[in-house]
C-alpha positions as CSV (number, residue, x, y, z in Angstrom):
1,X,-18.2,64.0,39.0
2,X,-19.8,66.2,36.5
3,X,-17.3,67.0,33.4
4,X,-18.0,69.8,31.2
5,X,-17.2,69.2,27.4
6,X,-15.9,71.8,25.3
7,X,-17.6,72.1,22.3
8,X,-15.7,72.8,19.5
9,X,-17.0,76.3,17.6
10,X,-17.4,75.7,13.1
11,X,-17.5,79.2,11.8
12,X,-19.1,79.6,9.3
13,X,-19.1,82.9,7.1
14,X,-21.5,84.2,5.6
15,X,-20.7,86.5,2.0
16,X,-23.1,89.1,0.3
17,X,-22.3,91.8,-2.1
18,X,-19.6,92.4,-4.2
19,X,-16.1,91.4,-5.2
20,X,-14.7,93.4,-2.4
21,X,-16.6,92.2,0.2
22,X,-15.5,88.4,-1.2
23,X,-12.1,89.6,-0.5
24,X,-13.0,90.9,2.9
25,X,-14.1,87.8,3.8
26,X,-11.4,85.7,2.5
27,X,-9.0,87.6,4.8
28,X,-10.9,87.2,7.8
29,X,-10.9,83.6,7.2
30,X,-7.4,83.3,6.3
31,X,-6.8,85.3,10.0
32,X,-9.3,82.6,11.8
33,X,-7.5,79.6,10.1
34,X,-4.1,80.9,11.7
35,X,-5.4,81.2,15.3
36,X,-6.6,77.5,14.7
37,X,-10.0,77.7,14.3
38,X,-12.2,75.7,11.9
39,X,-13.9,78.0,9.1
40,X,-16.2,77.2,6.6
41,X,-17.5,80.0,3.9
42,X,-21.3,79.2,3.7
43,X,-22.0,75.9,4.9
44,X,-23.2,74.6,8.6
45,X,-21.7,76.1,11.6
46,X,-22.7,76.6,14.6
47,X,-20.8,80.2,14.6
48,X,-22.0,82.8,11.9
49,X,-20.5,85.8,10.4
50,X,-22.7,87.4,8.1
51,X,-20.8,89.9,5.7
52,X,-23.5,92.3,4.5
53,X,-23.7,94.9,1.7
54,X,-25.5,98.7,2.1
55,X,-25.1,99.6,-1.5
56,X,-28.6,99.5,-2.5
57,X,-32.2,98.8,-1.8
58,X,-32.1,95.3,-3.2
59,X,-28.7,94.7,-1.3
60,X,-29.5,95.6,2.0
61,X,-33.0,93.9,2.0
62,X,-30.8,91.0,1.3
63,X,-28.5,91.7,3.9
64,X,-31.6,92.6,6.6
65,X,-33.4,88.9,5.4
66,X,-30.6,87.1,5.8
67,X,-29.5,87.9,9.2
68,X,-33.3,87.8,10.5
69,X,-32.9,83.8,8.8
70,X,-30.4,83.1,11.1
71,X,-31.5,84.6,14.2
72,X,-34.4,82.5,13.6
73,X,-31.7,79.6,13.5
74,X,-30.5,80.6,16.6
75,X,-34.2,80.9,18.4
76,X,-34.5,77.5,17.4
77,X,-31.2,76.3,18.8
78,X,-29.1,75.6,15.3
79,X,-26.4,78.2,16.0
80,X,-25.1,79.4,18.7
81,X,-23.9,82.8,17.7
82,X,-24.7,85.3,15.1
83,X,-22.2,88.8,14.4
84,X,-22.6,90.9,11.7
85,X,-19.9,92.8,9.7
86,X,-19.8,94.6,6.3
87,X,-20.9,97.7,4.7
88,X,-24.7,97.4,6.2
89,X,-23.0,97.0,10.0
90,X,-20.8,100.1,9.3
91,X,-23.4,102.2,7.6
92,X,-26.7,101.5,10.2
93,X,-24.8,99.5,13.1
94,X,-27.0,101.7,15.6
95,X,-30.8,101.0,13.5
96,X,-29.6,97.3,13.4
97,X,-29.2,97.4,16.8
98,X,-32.4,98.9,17.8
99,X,-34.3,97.1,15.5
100,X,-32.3,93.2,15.4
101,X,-31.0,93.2,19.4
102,X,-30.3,89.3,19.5
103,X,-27.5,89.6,17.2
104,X,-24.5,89.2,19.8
105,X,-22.2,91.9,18.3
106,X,-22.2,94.4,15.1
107,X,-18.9,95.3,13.2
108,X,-17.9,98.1,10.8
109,X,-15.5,97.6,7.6
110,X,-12.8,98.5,9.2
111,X,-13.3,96.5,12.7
112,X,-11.2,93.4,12.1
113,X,-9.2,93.2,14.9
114,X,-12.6,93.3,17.4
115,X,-14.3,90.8,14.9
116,X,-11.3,88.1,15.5
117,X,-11.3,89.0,19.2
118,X,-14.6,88.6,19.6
119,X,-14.8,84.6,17.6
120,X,-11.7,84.4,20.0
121,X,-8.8,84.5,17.7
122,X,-5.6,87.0,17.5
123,X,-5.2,89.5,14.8
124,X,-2.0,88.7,12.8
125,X,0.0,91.8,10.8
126,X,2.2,89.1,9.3
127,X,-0.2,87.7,7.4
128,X,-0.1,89.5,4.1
129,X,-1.8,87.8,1.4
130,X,-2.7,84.6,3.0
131,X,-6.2,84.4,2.9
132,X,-8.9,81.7,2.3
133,X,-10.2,82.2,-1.4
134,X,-13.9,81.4,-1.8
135,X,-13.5,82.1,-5.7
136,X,-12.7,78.9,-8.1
137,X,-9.2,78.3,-8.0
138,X,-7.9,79.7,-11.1
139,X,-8.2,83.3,-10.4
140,X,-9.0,85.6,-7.2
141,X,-9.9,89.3,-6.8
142,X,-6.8,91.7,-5.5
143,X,-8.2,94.7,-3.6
144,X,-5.7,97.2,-4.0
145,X,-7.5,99.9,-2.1
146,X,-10.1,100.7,0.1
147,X,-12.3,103.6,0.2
148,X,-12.9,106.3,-2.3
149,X,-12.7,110.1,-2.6
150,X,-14.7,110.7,-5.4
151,X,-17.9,112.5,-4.9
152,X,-20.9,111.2,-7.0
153,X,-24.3,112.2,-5.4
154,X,-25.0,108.5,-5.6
155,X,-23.2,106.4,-3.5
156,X,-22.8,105.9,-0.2
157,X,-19.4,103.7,-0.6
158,X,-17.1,106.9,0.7
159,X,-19.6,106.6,3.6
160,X,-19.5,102.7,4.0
161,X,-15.8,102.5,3.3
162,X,-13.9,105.9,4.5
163,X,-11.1,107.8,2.2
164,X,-9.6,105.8,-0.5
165,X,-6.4,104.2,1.0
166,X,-3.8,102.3,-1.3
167,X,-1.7,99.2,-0.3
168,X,1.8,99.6,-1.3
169,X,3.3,97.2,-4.4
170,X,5.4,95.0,-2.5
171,X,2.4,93.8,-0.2
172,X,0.6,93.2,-3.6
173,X,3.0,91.7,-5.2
174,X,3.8,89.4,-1.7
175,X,0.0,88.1,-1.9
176,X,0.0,87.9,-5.7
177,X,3.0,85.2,-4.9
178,X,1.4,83.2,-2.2
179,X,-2.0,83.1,-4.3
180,X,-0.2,81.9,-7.6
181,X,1.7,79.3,-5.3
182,X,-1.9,78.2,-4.1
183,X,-3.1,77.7,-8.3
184,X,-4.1,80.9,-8.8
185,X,-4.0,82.1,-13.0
186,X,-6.1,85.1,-13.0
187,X,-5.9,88.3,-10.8
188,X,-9.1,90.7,-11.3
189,X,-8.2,94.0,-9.3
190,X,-10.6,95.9,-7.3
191,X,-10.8,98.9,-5.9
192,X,-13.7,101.8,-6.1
193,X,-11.7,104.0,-8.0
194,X,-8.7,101.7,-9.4
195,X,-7.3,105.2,-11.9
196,X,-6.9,106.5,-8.0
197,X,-4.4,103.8,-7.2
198,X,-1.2,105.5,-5.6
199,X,-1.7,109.1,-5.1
200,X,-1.6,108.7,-1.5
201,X,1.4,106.8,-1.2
202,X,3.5,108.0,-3.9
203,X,2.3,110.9,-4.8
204,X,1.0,109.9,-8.5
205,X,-0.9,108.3,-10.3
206,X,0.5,104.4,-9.8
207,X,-1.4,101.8,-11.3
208,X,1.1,101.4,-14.1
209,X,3.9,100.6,-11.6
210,X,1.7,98.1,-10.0
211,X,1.1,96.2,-13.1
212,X,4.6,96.0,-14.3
213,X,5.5,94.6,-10.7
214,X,2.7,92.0,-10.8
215,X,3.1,90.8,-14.5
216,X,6.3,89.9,-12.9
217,X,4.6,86.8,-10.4
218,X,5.6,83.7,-11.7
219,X,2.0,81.1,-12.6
220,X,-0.2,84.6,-13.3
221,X,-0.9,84.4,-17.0
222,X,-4.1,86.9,-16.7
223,X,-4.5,90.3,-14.9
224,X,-7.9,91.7,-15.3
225,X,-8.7,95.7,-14.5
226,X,-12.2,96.6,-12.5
227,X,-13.8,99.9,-11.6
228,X,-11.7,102.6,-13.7
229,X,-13.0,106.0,-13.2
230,X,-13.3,108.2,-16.3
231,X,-12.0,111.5,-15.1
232,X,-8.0,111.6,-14.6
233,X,-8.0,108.4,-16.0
234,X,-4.4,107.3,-16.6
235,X,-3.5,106.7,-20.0
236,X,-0.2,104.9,-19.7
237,X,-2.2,102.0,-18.0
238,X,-3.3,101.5,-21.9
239,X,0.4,101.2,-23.1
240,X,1.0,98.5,-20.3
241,X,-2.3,96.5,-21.8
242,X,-1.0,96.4,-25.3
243,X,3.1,95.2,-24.3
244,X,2.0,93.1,-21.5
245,X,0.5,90.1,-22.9
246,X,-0.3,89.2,-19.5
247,X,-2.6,92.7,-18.9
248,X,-5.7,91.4,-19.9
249,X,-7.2,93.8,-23.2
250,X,-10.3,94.0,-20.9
251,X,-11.6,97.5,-18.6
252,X,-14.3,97.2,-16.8
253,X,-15.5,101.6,-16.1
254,X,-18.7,102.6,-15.2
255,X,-19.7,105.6,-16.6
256,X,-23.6,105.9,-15.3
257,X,-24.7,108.2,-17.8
258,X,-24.2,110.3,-20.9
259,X,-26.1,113.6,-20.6
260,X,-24.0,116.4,-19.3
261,X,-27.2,117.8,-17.0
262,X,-27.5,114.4,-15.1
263,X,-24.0,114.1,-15.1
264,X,-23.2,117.4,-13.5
265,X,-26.1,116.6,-11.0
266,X,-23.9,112.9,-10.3
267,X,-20.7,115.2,-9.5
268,X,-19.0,113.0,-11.9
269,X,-16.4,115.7,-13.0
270,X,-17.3,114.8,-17.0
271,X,-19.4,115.6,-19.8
272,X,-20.6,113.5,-23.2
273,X,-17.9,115.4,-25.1
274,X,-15.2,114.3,-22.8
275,X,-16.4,110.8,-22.2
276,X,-17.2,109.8,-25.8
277,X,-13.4,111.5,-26.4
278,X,-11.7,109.1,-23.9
279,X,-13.9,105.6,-25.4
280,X,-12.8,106.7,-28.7
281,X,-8.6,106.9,-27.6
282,X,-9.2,103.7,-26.1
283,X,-10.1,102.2,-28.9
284,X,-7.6,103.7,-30.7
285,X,-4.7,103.0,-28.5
286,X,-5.8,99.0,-28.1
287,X,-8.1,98.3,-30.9
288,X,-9.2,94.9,-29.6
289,X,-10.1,95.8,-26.0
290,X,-13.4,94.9,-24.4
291,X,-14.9,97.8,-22.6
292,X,-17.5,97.1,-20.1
293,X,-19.4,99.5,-18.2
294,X,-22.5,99.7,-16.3
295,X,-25.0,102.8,-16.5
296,X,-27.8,104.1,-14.0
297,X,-31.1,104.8,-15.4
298,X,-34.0,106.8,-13.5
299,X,-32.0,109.0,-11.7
300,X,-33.8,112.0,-10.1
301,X,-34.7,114.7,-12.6
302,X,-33.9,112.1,-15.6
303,X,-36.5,113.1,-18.7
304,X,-37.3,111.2,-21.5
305,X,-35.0,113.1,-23.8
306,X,-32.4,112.4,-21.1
307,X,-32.6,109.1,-21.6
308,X,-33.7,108.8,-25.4
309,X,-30.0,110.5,-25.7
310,X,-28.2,108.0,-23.5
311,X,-30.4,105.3,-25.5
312,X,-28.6,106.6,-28.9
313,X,-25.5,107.0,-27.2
314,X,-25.3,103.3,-26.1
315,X,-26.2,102.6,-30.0
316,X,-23.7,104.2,-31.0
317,X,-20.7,102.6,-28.8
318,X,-21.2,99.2,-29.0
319,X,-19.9,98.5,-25.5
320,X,-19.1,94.8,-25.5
321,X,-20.3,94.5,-22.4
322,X,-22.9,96.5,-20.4
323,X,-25.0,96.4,-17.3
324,X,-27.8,98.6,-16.5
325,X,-29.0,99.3,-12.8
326,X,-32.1,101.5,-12.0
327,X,-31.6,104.2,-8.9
328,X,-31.7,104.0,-5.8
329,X,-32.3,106.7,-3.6
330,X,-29.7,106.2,-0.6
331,X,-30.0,108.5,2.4
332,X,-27.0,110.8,3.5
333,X,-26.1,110.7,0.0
334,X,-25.9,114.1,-1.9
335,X,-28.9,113.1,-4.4
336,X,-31.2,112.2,-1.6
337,X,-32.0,115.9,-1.4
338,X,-33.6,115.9,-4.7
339,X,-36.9,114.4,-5.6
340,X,-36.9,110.9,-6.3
341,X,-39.3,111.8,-9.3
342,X,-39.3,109.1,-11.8
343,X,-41.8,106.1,-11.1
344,X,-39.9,102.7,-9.8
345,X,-42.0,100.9,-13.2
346,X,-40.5,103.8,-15.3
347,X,-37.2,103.3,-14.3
348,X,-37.7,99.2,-15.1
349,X,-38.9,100.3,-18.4
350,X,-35.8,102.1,-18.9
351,X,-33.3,99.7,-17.7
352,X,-35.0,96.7,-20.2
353,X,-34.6,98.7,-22.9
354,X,-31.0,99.7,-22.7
355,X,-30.5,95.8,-21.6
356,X,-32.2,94.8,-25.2
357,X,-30.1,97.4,-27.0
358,X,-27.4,95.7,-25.7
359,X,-28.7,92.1,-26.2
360,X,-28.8,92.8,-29.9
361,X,-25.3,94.5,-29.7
362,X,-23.8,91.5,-28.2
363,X,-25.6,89.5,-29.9
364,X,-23.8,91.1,-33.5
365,X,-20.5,90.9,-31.8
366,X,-20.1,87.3,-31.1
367,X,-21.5,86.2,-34.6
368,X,-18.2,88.0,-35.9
369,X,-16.6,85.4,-33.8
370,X,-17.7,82.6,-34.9
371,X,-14.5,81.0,-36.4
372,X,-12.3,82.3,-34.5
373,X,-9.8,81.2,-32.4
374,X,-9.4,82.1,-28.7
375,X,-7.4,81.0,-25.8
376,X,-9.9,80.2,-22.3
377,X,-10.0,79.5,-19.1
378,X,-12.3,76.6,-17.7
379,X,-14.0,77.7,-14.9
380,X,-16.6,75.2,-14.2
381,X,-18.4,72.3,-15.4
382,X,-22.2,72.8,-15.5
383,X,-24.8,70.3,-17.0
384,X,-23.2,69.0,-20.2
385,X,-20.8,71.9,-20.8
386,X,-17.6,72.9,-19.7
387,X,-17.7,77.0,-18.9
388,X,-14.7,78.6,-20.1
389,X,-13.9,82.6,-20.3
390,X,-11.9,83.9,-22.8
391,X,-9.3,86.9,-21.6
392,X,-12.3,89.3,-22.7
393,X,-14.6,88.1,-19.9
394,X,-14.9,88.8,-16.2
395,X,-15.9,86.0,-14.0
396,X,-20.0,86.0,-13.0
397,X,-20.9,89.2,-15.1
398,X,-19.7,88.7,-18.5
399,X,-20.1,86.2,-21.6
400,X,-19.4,82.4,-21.0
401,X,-17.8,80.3,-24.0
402,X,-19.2,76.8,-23.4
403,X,-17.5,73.6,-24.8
404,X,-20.2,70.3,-25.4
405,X,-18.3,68.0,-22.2
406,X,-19.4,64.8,-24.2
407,X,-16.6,65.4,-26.7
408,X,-13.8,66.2,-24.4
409,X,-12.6,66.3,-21.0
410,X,-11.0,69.5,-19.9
411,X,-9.6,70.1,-16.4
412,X,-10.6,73.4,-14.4
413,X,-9.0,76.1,-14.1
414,X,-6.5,74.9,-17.2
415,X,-6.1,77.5,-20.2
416,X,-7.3,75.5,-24.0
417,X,-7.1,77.0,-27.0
418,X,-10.8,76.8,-28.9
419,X,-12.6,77.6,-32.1
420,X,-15.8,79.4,-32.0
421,X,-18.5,77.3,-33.7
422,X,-21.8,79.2,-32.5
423,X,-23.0,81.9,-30.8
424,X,-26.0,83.0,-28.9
425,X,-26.6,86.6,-27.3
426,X,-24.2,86.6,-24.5
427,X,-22.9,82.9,-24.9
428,X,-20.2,81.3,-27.5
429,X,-20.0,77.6,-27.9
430,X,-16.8,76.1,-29.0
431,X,-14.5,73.2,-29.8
432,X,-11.6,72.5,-28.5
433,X,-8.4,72.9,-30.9
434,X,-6.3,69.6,-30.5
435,X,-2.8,70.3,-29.8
């Protein structure tokens, strides 16, 4: 008599792209662990989710190569099943299918409940906030909405993700709990549009509400803010930075530009009057706060005097932190009806030279810190070095503050206070302060 074994399935998940889609994929793992089933996030399985990302060209070749690596895998025997969900799936699920037809089953963003049906598991509404975290275990990103209902001519997200959509406080606050009971320090909060946060629920403006409710979660000792948007932007949220010692002094906003003509073509709803304005009550309202923005360079119709102006204007803010991206030219988009007019090389050139602006900025700013004092986070330990943050520093995108590991021991994802002893262009080396 012939038996038939039942194999076991390992899902394994698959992330690419940004915070949010980290997030994504921690809840659908958190889901899969409750129906029972074994999930790994990117290690062998014989089951694969691949979360993909549509943002940009760079993105969604990544996305493309990585599913065409696994169908290979699954040619050749080594897995069993390949789906595909995220902002790529949701944004070309019908090319994908045309073009990658072995894939046994696309999702969109917003396709959860088909996704968990389909790896044979049970959507769960009760589960608010329990979710797998891929991130170290000191801090974890918060998405506190989806979607976005701003216009810019250059982004597909509104596309990819639908209308922005905010989750009320008390789930926040319920999965802020469960994550600090897990070890969790840190909350970085994501949204596209975080200044958006509320208006749909309440009416207003909310984001201040929210942060007075989560400063409130016993174990969080950071909260970090990501993706402001400049117009409307609320400025109570900067009252709640300077009382609330837990309210990181840190905004992350990405402004894209400075001209007013290539910021009228963005639809970004701002000029370099206004803009300049709102940096400048910023600063005055919480003097030591690290702004960090990122900018686009090369967009269509971008001259040379456009960008020697936002060239001068970088100059003359001193962001502490900055990241430059060069264009891309995304279908369906408002600005894929203009000319793509300025040469890929050009827009390079552009985006190394505001990158070595910025160098030298940085570079000024942490020599001032040398001798100072600074409470951090250890994150990691990486050759010889412990890599701490201090409360000024996102996680993978910002400055690192590295302590020599020979001289001490320090435990991850523990707070130390240190002294600055050197500094390099992005990177401060310290010492730890014995208590």
């Amino acid at each position: 008599m012939r038996t038939k074994t039942l194999k076991k399935n390992r899902i394994n998940v698959v992330t690419l792209g940004c915070s949010k889609n980290v997030y994504d994929s921690e809840v659908l793992m958190g889901q899969l662990k409750a129906s029972g089933k074994e999930v790994v996030h990117e290690e062998e399985g014989n089951v694969v989710v691949i979360n993909t990302c549509g943002f940009i060209n760079n993105a969604k070749e990544e996305s493309v190569n990585t599913i065409l690596e696994f169908m290979q895998k699954k040619e050749a025997g080594e897995v069993d099943k390949v789906f595909v969900t995220g902002c790529l799936s949701e944004r070309y699920k019908p090319d994908l299918q045309k073009e990658i037809p072995n894939v046994d089953q696309y999702f969109g963003t917003t396709e959860l409940p088909g996704l968990l049906k389909a790896l044979g598991a049970d959507y769960k509404h009760e589960l608010i906030g329990e979710r797998l975290t891929t991130t170290p275990k000191n801090y974890a990103y918060l998405k506190i909405a989806e979607g976005c209902d701003r216009p810019c001519s250059f982004c597909a997200i509104p596309l990819m993700r639908g209308k922005h959509k905010s989750t009320p406080i008390e789930d926040l606050v319920t999965e802020a709990e469960k994550l600090a009971a897990n070890g969790v320090k840190e909350l970085i909060l994501i949204a596209q549009d975080l200044t958006y946060y509320g208006l749909d629920l309440y009416k207003k403006r909310n984001l201040v509400e929210l942060l007075e409710a989560l400063v409130k979660v016993e174990g969080i000792e950071w909260i970090r803010l990501h993706y402001a948007f400049p117009t409307g932007f609320p400025m109570d949220v900067l009252d709640v930075m300077k009382r609330e010692p837990k309210v990181c002094n840190y905004l992350d906003i990405p402004l894209q530009h400075i001209s007013d003509e290539i910021l009228k073509s963005m639809r970004r709803g701002t000029t370099n009057e206004k803009t300049t304005k709102l940096l400048k009550e910023f600063r005055k309202a919480v003097p030591e706060m690290t702004i960090r923005t990122t900018l686009i360079v090369g967009y269509p119709g971008e001259t040379e005097a456009h960008f020697q102006e936002l060239k001068a204007w970088v100059k003359a803010m001193r962001f502490e932190r900055l990241g430059c991206f060069t264009y891309s030219h995304e279908e369906n988009t408002h600005a894929f009806n203009l000319v793509d007019d300025v040469p890929e090389e050009v827009k390079q050139e552009r985006a190394n030279e505001i990158m070595e602006i910025q160098s030298q900025i940085s570079w000024e700013l942490n020599q001032s810190k040398i001798g100072e004092i600074f409470k951090v986070v250890i994150d990691r330990k990486e050759g010889e070095y412990f890599v701490g943050r201090t409360e000024f520093d996102s996680p993978d995108v910002d400055n690192e503050v590295l302590i020599d590991a020979s001289k001490t021991y320090l435990k991850t994802g523990e707070f130390t206070m240190v002294k600055i002893t050197d500094a390099a262009d992005f990177d401060l080396y310290a010492e730890v302060i014995p208590t």
